[in-house]
C-alpha positions as a Markdown table, in Angstrom:
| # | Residue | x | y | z |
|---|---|---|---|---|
| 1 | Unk | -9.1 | -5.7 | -9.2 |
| 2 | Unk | -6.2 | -4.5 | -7.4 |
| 3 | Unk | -8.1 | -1.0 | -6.8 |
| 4 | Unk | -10.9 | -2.9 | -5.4 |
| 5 | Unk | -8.8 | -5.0 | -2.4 |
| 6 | Unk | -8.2 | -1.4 | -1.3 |
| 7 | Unk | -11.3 | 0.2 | -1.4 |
| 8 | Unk | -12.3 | -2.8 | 0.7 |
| 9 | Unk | -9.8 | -2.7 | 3.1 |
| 10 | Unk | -10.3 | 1.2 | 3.5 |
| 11 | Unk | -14.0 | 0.5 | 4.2 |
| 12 | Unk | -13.4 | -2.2 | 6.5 |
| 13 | Unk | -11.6 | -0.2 | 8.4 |
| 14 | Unk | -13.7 | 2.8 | 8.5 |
| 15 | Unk | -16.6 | -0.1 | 9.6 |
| 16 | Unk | -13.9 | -1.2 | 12.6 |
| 17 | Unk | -13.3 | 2.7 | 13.9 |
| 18 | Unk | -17.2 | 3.4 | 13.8 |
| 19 | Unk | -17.7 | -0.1 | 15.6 |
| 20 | Unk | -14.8 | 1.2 | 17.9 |
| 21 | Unk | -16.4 | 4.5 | 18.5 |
| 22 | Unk | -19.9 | 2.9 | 19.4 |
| 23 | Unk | -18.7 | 1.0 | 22.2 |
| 24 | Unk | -16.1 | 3.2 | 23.1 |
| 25 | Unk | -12.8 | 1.6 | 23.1 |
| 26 | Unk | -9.6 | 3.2 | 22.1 |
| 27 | Unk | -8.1 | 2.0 | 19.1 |
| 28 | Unk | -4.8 | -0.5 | 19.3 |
| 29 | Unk | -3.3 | 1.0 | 16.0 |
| 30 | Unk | 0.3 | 2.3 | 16.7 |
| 31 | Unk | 0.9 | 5.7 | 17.1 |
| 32 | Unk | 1.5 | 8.4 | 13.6 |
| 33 | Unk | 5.4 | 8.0 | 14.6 |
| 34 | Unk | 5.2 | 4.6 | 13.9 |
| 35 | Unk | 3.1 | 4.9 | 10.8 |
| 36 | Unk | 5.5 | 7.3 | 9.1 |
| 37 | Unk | 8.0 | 4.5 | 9.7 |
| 38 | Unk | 6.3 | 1.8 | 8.1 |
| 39 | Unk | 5.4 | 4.2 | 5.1 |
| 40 | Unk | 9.0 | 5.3 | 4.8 |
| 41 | Unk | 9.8 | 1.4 | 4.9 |
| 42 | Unk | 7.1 | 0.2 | 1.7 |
| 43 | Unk | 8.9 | 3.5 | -0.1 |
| 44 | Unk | 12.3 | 2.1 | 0.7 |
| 45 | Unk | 11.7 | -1.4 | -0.2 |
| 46 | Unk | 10.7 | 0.5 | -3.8 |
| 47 | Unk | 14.1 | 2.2 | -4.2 |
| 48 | Unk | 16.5 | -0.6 | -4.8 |
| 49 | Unk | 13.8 | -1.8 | -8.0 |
| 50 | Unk | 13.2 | 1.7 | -9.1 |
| 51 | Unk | 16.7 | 2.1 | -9.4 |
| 52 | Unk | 17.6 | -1.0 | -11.4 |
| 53 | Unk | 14.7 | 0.0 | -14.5 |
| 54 | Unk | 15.8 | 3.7 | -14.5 |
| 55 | Unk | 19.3 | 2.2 | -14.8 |
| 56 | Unk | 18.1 | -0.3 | -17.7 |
| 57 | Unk | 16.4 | 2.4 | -19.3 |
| 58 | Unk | 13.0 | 0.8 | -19.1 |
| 59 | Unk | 10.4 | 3.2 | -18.5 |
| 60 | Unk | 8.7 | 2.5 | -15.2 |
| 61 | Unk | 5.5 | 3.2 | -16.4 |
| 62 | Unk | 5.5 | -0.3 | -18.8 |
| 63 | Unk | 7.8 | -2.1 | -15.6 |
| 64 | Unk | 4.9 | -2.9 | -14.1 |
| 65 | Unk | 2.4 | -4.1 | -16.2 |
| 66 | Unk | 2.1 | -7.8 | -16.0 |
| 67 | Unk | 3.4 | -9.5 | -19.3 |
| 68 | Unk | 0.9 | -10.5 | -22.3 |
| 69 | Unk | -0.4 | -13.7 | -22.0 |
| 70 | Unk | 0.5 | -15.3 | -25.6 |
| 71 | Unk | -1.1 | -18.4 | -27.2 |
């Protein structure tokens, strides 16, 4: 599921830059300065918890998978 948000969002905005590129109007989105900060922000918001499981010694790779749902 969480694959397909993405994909979606990626094709909507693909289907907003050809729309864009039709009538001819210059895109609002920031420019690649600002992107690089907002990437190096989601990273950094990911070091603090990345930290904490390497710390406890829980592999990261079963950190994230949501927990079992048990009857």
């Amino acid at each position: 599921m969480p694959m397909k948000m993405y994909v979606l969002s990626l094709a909507a905005g693909i289907f907003v830059g050809v729309i864009y590129s039709v009538l001819n109007v210059r895109s609002p989105a920031p420019p690649l300065v600002a992107l690089l900060g907002l990437l190096g922000m989601l990273a950094g918001e990911q070091v603090i918890p990345i930290g904490k499981r390497l710390r406890a010694d829980v592999s990261l790779s079963t950190a994230s998978k949501p927990p079992e749902n048990r009857p």
